[in-house]
Steps between C-alpha positions, in 0.01 A plus 500: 500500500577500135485778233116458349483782200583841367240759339602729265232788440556624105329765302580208181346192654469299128885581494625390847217191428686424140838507679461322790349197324657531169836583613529373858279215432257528748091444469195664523269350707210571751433803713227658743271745349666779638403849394815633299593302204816262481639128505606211730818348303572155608851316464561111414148449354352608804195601492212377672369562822708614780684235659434231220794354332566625145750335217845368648338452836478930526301683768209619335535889591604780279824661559416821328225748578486711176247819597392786285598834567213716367151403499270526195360899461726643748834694481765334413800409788278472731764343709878469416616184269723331814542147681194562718582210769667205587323196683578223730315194536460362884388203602187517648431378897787612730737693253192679406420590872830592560506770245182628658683507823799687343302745366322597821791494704675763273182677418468491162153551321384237218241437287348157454357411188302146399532396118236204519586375107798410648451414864755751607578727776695828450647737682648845453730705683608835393896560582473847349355678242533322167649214687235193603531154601252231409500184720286229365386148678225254438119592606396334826 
């Protein structure tokens, strides 16, 4: 298992956009159609399809999940600027199974979640309020 990405939602998307690729040096690159507005920032040159190989050899999969805050015509904050989740990326096949297996056994709810643009699998698991887990494998 091996840390996958980190999504920041942020009422000042353009900002956290300009200073993650400006400053940090990351990428902006593809990302599902998803219904709240934000960016996929890719590291290395990164950033083609998920699980291609980018500049220097690099994984092709973004590192940052930059999400909007607000949505256009509604209040603003409508959810708090924050870290929103951390993921980790499991193999698919038997480490995959086994983390279905873990789950059961200690009885913990998930949601699964498909993302066909990149031939993913997710899953979420909620620790607590505020607090979520994303585990993330290939699509079978």
């Amino acid at each position: 298992m091996q840390l996958d990405h980190v999504t920041l939602v942020t009422p000042d998307l353009e900002g956290a956009r300009r200073f993650f690729c400006d400053v940090a040096g990351l990428e902006n690159g593809p990302r599902p159609p998803f219904s709240v507005g934000g960016y996929w920032l890719y590291s290395n040159g990164a950033t083609g399809a998920t699980g291609a190989t980018g500049a220097n050899g690099a994984d092709a999969r973004p590192i940052v999940h930059l999400v909007e805050s607000t949505m256009p015509g509604a209040r603003p904050a409508r959810v708090a600027p924050r870290f929103d989740h951390v993921a980790l990326r499991v193999a698919p096949g038997d480490e995959w199974q086994a983390l279905l297996a873990r789950l059961a056994a200690h009885d913990l709810p998930y949601q699964l979640a498909d993302v066909p643009l990149s031939g993913e699998r997710q899953l979420f698991v909620a620790l607590a309020p505020g607090v979520v887990v994303e585990f993330v494998t290939a699509a079978s």
